[in-house]
C-alpha positions as CSV (number, residue, x, y, z in Angstrom):
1,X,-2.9,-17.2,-13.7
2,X,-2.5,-19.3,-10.4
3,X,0.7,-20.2,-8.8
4,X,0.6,-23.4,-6.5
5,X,0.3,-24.3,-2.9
6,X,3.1,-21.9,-1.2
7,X,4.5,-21.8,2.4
8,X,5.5,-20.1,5.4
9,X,8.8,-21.3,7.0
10,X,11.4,-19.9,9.9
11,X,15.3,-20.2,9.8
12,X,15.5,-22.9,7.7
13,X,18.9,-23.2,5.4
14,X,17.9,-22.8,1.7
15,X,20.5,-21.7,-1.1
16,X,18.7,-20.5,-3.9
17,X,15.2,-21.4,-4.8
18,X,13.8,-24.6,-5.6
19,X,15.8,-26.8,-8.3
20,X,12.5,-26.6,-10.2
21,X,12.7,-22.8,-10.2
22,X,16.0,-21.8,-11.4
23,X,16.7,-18.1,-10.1
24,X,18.2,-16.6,-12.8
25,X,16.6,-16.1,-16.3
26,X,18.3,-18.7,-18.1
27,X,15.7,-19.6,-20.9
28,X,14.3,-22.5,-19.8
29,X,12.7,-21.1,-16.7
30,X,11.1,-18.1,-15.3
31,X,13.3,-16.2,-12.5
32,X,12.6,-15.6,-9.0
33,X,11.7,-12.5,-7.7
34,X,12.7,-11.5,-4.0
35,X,11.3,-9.5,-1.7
36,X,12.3,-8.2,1.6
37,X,9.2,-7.5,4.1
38,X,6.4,-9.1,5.0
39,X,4.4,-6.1,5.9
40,X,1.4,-5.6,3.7
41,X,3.1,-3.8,1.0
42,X,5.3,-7.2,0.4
43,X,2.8,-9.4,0.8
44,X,0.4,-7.7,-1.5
45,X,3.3,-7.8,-4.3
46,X,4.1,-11.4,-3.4
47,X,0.7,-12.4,-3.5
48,X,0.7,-10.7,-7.3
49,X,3.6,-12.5,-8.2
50,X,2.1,-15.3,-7.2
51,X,-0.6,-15.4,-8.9
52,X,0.9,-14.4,-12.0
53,X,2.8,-17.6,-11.8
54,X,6.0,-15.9,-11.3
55,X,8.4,-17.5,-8.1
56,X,8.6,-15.8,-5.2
57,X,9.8,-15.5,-1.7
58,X,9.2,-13.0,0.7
59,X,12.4,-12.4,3.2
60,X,10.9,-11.4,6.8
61,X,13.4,-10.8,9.8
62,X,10.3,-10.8,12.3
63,X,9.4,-14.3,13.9
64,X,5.9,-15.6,12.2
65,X,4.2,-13.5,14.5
66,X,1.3,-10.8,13.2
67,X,1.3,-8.8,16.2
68,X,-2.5,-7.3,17.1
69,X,-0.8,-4.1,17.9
70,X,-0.8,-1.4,14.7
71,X,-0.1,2.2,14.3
72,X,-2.2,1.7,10.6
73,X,-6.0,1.4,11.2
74,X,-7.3,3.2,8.3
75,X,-7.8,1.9,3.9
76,X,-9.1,4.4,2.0
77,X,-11.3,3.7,-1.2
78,X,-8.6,3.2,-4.1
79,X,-6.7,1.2,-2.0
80,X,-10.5,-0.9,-1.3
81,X,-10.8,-0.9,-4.8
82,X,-7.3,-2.7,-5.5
83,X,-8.4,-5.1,-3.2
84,X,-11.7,-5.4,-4.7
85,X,-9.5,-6.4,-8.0
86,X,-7.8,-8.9,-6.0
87,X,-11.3,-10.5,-4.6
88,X,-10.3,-9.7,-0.8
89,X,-12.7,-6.5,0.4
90,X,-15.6,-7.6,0.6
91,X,-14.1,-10.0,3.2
92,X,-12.0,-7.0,4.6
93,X,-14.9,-4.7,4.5
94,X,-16.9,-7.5,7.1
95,X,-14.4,-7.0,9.6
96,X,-13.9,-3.3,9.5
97,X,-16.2,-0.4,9.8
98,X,-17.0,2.1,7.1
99,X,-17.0,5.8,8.1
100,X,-18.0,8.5,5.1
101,X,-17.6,11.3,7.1
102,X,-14.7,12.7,8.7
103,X,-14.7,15.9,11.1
104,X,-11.5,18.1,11.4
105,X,-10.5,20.5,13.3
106,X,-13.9,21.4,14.7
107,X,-15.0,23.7,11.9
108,X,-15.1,20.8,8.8
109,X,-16.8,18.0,7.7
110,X,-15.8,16.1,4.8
111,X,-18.3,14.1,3.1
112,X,-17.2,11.0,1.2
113,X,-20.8,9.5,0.1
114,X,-20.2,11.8,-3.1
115,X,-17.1,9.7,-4.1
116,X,-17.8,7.8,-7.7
117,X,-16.5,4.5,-6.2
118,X,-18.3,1.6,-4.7
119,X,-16.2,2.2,-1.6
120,X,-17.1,5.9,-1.1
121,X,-16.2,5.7,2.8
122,X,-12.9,5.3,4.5
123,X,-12.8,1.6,6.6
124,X,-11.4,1.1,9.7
125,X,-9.4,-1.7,10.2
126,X,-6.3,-2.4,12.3
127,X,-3.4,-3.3,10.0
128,X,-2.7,-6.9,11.1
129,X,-5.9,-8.4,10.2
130,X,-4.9,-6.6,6.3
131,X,-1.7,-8.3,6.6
132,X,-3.8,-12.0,8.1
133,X,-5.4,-11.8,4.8
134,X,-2.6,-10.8,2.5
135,X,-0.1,-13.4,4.0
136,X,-3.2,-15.9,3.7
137,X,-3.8,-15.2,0.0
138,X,0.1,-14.9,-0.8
139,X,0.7,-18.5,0.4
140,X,-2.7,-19.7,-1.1
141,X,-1.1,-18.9,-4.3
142,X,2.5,-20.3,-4.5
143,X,4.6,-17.7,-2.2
144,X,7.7,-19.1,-0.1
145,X,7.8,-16.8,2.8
146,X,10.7,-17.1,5.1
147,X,10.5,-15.6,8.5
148,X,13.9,-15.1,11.1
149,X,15.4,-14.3,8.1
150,X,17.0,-11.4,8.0
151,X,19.2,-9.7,5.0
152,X,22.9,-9.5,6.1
153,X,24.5,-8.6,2.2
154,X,23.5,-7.8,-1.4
155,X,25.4,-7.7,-4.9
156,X,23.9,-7.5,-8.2
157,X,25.4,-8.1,-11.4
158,X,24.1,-7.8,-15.3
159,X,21.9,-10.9,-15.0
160,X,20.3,-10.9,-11.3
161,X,20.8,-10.4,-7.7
162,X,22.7,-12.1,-4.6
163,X,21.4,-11.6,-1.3
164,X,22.9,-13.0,2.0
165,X,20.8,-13.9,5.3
166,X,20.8,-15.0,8.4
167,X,19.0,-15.1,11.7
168,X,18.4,-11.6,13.4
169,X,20.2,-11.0,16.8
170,X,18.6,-12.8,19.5
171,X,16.4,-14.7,17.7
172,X,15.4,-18.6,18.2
173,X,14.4,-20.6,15.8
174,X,10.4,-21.6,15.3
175,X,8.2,-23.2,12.9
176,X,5.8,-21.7,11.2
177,X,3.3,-20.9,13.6
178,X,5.7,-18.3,15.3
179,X,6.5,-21.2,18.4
180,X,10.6,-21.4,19.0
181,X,11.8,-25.2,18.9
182,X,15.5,-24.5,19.1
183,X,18.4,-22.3,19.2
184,X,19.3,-20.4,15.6
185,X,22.5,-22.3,14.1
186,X,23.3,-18.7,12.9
187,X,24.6,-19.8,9.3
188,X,24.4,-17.5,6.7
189,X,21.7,-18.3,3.2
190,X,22.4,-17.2,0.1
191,X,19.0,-16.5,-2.1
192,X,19.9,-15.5,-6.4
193,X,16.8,-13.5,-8.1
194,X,16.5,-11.5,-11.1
195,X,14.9,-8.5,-9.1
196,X,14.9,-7.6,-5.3
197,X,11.8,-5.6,-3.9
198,X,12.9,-3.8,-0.4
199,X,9.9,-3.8,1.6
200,X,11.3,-3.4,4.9
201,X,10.2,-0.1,6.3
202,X,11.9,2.7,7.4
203,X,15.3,1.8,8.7
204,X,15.4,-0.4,5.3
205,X,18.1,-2.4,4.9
206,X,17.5,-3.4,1.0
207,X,18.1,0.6,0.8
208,X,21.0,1.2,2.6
209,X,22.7,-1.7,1.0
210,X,22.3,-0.4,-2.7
211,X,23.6,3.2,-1.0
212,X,20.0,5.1,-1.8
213,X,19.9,7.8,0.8
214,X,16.7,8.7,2.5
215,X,16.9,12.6,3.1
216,X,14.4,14.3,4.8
217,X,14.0,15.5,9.1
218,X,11.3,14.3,12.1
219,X,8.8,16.8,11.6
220,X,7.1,15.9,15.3
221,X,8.2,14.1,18.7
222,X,6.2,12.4,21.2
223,X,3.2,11.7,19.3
224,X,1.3,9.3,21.8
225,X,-0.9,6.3,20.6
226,X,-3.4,4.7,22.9
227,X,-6.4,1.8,22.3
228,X,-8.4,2.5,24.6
229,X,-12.4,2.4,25.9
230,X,-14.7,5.3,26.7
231,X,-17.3,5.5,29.0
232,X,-18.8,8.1,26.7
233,X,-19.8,8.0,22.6
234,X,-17.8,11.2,21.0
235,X,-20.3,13.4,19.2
236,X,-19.2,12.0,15.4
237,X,-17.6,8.5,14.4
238,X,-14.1,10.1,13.7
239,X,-13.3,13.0,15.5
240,X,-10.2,15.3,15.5
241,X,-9.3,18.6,16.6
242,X,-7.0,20.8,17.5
243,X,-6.9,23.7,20.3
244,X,-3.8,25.4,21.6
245,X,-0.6,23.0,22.4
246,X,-2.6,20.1,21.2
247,X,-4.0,18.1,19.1
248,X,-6.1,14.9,19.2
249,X,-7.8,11.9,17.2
250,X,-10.6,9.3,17.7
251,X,-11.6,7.0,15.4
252,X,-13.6,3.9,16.5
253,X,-12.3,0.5,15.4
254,X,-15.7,-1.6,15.9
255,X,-14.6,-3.9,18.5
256,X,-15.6,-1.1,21.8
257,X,-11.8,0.5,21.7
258,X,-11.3,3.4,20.3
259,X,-7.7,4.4,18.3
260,X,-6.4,7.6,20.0
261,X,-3.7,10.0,18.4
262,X,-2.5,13.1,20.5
263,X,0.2,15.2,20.7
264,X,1.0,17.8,23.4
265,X,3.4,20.8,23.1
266,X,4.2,20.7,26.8
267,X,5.4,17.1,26.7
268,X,7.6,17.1,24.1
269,X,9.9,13.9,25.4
270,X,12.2,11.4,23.5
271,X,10.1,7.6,22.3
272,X,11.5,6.1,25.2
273,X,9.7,8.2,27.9
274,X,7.0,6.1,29.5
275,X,3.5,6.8,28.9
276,X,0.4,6.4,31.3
277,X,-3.1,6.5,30.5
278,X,-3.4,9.8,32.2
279,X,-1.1,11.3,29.7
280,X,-3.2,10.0,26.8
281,X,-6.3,11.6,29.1
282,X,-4.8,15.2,29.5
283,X,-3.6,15.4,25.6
284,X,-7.5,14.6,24.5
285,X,-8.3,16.9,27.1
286,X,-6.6,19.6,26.0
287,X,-7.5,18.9,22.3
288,X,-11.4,17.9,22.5
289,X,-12.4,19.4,25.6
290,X,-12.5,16.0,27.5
291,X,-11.8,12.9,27.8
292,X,-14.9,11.1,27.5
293,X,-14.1,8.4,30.5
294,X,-10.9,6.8,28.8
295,X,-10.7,3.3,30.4
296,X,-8.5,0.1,30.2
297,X,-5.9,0.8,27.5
298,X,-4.5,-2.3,25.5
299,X,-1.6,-0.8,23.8
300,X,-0.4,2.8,24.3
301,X,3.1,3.9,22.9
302,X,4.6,6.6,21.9
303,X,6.6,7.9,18.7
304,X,8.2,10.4,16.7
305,X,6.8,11.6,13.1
306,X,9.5,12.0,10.3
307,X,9.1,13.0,6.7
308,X,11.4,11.2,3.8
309,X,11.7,10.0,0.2
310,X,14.4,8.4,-1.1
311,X,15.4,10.5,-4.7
312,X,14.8,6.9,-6.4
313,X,12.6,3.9,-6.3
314,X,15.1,1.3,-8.2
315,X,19.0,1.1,-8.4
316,X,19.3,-1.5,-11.1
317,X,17.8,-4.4,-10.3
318,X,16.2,-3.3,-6.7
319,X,13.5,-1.2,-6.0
320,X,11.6,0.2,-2.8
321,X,8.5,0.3,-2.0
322,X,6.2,1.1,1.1
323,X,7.7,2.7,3.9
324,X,11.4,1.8,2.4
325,X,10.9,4.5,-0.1
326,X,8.8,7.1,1.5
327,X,7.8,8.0,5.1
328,X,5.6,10.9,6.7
329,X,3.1,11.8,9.1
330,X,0.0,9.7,10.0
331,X,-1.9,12.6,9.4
332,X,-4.7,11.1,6.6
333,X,-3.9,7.7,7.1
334,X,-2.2,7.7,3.6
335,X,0.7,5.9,4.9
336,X,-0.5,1.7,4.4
337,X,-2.5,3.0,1.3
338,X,0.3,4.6,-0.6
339,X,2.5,1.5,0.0
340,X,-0.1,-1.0,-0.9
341,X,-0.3,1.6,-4.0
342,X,3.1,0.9,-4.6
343,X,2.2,-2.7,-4.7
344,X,0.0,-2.3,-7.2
345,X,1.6,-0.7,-9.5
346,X,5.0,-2.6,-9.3
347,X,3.7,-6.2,-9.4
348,X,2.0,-6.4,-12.8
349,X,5.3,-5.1,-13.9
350,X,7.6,-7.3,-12.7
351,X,5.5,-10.0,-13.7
352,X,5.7,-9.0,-17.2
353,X,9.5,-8.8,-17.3
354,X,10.3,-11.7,-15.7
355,X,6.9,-13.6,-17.4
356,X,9.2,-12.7,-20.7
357,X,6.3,-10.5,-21.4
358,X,8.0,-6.8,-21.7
359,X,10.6,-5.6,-22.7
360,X,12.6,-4.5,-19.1
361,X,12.4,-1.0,-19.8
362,X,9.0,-1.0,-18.4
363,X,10.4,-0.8,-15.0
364,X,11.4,2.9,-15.0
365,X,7.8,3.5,-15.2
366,X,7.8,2.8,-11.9
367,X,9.6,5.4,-10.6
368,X,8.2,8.3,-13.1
369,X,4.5,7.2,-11.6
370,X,5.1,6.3,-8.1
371,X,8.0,9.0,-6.8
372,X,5.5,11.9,-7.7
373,X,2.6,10.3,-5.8
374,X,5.0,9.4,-2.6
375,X,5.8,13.4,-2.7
376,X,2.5,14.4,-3.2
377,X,1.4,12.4,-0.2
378,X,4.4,13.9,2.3
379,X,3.5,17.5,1.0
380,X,-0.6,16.5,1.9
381,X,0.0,14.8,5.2
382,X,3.0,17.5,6.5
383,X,0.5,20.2,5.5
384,X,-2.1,18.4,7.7
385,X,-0.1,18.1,10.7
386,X,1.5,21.9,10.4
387,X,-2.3,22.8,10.6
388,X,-2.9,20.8,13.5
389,X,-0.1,22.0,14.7
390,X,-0.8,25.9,14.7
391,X,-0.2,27.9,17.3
392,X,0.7,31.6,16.5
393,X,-2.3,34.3,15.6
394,X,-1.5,34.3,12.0
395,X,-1.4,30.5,11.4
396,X,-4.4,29.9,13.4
397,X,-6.2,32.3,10.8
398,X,-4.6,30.7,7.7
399,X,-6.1,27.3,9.1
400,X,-9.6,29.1,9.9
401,X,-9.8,30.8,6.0
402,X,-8.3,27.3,4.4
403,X,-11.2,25.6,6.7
404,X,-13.6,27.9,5.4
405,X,-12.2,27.9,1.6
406,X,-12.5,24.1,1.7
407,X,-16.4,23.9,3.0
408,X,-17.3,26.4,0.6
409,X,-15.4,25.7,-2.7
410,X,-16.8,22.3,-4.1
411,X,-14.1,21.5,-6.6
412,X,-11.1,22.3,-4.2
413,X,-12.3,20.1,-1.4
414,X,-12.8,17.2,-4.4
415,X,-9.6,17.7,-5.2
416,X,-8.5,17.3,-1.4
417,X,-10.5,14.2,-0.8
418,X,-9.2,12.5,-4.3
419,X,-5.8,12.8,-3.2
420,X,-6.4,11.4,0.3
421,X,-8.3,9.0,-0.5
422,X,-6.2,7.7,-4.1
423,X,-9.1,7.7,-6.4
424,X,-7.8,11.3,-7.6
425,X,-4.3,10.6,-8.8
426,X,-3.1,9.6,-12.2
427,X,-0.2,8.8,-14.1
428,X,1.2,10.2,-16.9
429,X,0.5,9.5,-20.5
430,X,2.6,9.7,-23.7
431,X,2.0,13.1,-25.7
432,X,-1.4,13.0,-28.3
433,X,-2.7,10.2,-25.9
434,X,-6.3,10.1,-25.6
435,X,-7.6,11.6,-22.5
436,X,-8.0,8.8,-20.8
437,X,-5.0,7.4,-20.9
438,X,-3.3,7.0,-17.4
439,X,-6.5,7.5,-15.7
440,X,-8.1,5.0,-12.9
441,X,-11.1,3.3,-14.6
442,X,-13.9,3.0,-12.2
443,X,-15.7,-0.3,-11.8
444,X,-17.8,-0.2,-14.7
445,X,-20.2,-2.6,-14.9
446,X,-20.1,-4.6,-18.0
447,X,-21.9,-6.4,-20.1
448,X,-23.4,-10.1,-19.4
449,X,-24.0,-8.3,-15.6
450,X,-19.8,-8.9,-14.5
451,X,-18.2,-5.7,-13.3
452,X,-14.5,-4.1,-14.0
453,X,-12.3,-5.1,-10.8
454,X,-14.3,-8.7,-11.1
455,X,-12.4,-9.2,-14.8
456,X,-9.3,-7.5,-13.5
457,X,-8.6,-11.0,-10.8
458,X,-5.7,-12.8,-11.6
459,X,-3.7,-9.9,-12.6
460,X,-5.3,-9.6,-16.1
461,X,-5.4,-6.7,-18.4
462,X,-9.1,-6.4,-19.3
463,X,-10.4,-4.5,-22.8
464,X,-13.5,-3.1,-22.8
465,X,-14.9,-2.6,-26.6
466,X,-17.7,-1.7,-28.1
467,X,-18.1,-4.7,-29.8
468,X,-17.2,-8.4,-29.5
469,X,-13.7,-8.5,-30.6
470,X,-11.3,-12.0,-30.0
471,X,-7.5,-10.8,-28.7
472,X,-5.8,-13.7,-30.7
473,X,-4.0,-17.2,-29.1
474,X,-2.0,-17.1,-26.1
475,X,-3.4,-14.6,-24.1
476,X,-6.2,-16.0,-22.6
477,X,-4.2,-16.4,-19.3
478,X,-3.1,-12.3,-18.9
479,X,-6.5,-10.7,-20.9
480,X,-9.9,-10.4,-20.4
481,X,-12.2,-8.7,-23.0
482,X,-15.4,-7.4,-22.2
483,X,-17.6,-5.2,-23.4
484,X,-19.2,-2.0,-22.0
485,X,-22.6,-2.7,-20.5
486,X,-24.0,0.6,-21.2
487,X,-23.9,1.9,-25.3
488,X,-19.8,3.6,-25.0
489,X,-18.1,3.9,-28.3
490,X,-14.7,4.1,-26.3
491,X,-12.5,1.4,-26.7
492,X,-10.1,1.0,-23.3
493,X,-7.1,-1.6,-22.5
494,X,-6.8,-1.6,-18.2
495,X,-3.9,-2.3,-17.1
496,X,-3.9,-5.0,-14.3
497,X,-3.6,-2.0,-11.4
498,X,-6.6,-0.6,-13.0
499,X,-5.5,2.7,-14.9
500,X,-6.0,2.7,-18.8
501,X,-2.9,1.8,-20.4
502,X,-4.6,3.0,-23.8
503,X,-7.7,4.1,-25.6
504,X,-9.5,5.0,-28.3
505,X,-12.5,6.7,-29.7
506,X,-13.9,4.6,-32.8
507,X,-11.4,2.0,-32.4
508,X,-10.1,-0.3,-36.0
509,X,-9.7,-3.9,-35.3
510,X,-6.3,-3.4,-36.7
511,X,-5.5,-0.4,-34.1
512,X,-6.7,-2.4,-31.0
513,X,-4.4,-5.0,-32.1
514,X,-1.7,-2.6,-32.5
515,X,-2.2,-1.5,-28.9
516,X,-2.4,-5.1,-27.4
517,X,0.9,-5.9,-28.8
518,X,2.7,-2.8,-27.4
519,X,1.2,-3.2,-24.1
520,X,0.9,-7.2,-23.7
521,X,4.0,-8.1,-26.4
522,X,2.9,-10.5,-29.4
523,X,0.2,-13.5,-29.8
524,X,1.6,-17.2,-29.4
């Protein structure tokens, strides 16, 4: 499933899509999906669309300019291993650096080497060169993106979606590359899709215009950020701690800077403070013990640290993903992973609907799997950060026994890393289901030497059988079948996003057919 040649423009007047992609479902032609953000949580889902042959165009209010500035700088393994589905991390992986072992808080080391992925590390990357990539393969496969174009209005109706745009505040107009060759004209597009994705962070405006509140409070001011050098190597590769009125992070980002994160009870100003390298110095001080010769900052800012969910993912024919649904605390490094998550598990869905694949009730799984993952992840990263943050006798010894509780009860700290890292979650599976259903599947290797997330590129469901088994006409573009490599009796259908969408133990023909047609609708 490929889509063709897309584009990247900025400003330009377009009503609609293209006349040879109609936008709404009329019968003849398959609708257009919108989404709002080019951050990687959009361009991830565009890309997907793409692919899966399904039009697209990506809404982006930002000038065509990936900025080499990021608060994100961390993917964790599931997130590795969605992108290993999508044939990107071993390219990602090149420019990063993997760290499988994290110390916290001075008294904890967590091991990820045990992890039972092929990414069992954490890689550090700063978020534009994910978003270089993502934009790269989203175009590569059919995506319009539109940049200076920002969403002004938006009314839906029983068949589709109206969305109005025009050129942010201030903003000139430039070609593709980001350079301004005239003033905006200002005029207002209108853009008709059968589903609108809001992928435009926080202050979303895809969510405030379908009403969806975003409850929720800033859990921490004046967090300060800093890319910095040292003059001296900190005693592990990602270090963190937390002493008194402060806390601090280090995390090396392979090019000789390091990403610093610190946050000082004493300073406690509003974003729009200035902040010197000096400040940056006396948080890491206070936190770590030194400094360790902090030199020639690139980028220091400073921020405040909310925690919100929106009570739903979709109103009708919108839904929210990334930071538009969900916000917390950096502490983790969940926050780019559970959006690209989101991704993931909205895109293959979508594409069915609109592909005229599923029945449009698939959508709501959306919500019942996603919202209880975004939650889990505020609950996990707050926690963190409320540790950190620690200051009077009895928390400081509820952090020192959890500490201890974690480095000496095995399953527990599993549990913790599975979460933080996404490799632990699942989704939930119909009653009498067999046990694997709803579960990630690993990247098996299978037989003929190919492995799982290889079969899983184009936004295929794969089956893994026992046996050879042929799936029937039609569906040679949207499934894969393979079988297992070792001697497994289990039958499995993976859904594109990589969790088992079925299984059986012992598996008729006549069942496994049953199953494809629930899950992919009928042969041609």
């Amino acid at each position: 499933m490929t889509g063709t040649t897309g584009k990247t423009t900025t400003g330009k007047t377009v009503t609609g899509a293209a006349p040879d992609t109609p936008d709404t479902p009329d019968g003849t032609a398959t609708p257009r999906i919108l989404v709002v953000g080019a951050g990687p949580t959009g361009l991830l889902l565009a890309g997907d669309l793409a692919t899966a042959g399904i039009p697209v165009t990506v809404l982006e209010k930002r000038p065509h300019r990936i900025s080499n500035l990021s608060r994100a700088f961390v993917l964790h393994a599931r997130t590795l291993e969605q992108l290993d589905a999508r044939g990107l991390a071993d390219e990602l992986e090149a420019l990063g650096q993997p760290l499988d072992r994290l110390g916290l808080f001075g008294g904890l080391t967590i091991d990820l080497t045990g992890l039972h992925s092929r990414f069992n590390h954490l890689l550090v990357l700063p978020q534009y060169e994910v978003e270089k990539v993502l934009e790269r393969r989203a175009v590569e496969a059919g995506a319009d993106i539109r940049y200076e174009t920002e969403l002004t209005g938006l009314t839906q109706d029983a068949t589709g979606v109206t969305v109005l745009t025009g050129r942010p505040e201030g903003h000139t107009q430039g070609d593709a590359d980001g350079r301004t060759n005239g003033p905006a004209d200002g005029r207002a597009d209108t853009f008709r899709a059968a589903y609108v994705v809001g992928a435009d962070g926080m202050r979303s405006a895809v969510r405030q215009a379908v009403g969806l509140p975003f409850p929720g409070r800033s859990v921490i001011r004046s967090v300060v950020l800093a890319d910095v050098r040292l003059t001296e190597r900190p005693p592990t590769v990602l270090t963190a701690n937390a002493v008194g009125d402060a806390f601090a992070f280090l995390v090396p980002f392979g090019d000789g800077y390091y990403r610093v994160i610190g946050w000082n009870r004493a300073r406690d100003v509003p974003d729009g403070e200035p902040l010197d390298l000096e400040e940056v110095r006396e948080t890491v001080r206070l936190a770590l013990g030194r400094d360790f010769g902090m030199h020639d900052a690139r980028w220091m800012s400073r921020f405040h640290s909310d925690e919100r969910q929106a009570p739903a993912y979709r109103a009708g024919r919108v839904f929210l993903a990334g930071d538009a649904a969900h916000v917390h605390t950096p502490a983790g490094g969940q926050g780019l992973n559970t959006g690209l998550q989101d991704a993931a598990n909205l895109s293959w869905k979508l594409a069915a609907v609109a592909g005229g694949h599923a029945d449009p009730a698939l959508l709501d799984s959306y919500q019942a799997e996603r919202h209880p993952v975004g939650r889990t992840v505020l609950r996990s990263s707050g926690g963190i950060v409320r540790l950190a943050m620690a200051r009077r006798p009895w928390t400081l010894g509820a952090r020192a026994a959890l500490i201890a509780f974690l480095g000496a009860v095995g399953p527990v700290r599993r549990r913790v890393v599975g979460q933080v890292t996404g490799i632990g979650y699942r989704y939930p599976a119909p009653r009498g289901a067999h046990p694997l259903t709803g579960a990630r599947v690993p990247d098996v290797a299978l037989a003929g030497g190919g492995r799982l997330h290889e079969a899983l590129r184009g936004g295929r469901f794969v089956l893994i059988t026992p046996e050879p088994y042929e799936a029937g006409p039609g569906r040679a573009d949207r499934l894969a079948v393979a079988r297992w490599a070792s001697g497994r009796r289990t039958t499995v259908l993976v859904r594109p996003d990589g969790y088992a969408a079925w299984a059986a133990d012992a598996a008729t023909p006549a069942r496994t057919a049953a199953a494809l047609a629930r899950h992919l609708g009928p042969t041609a």
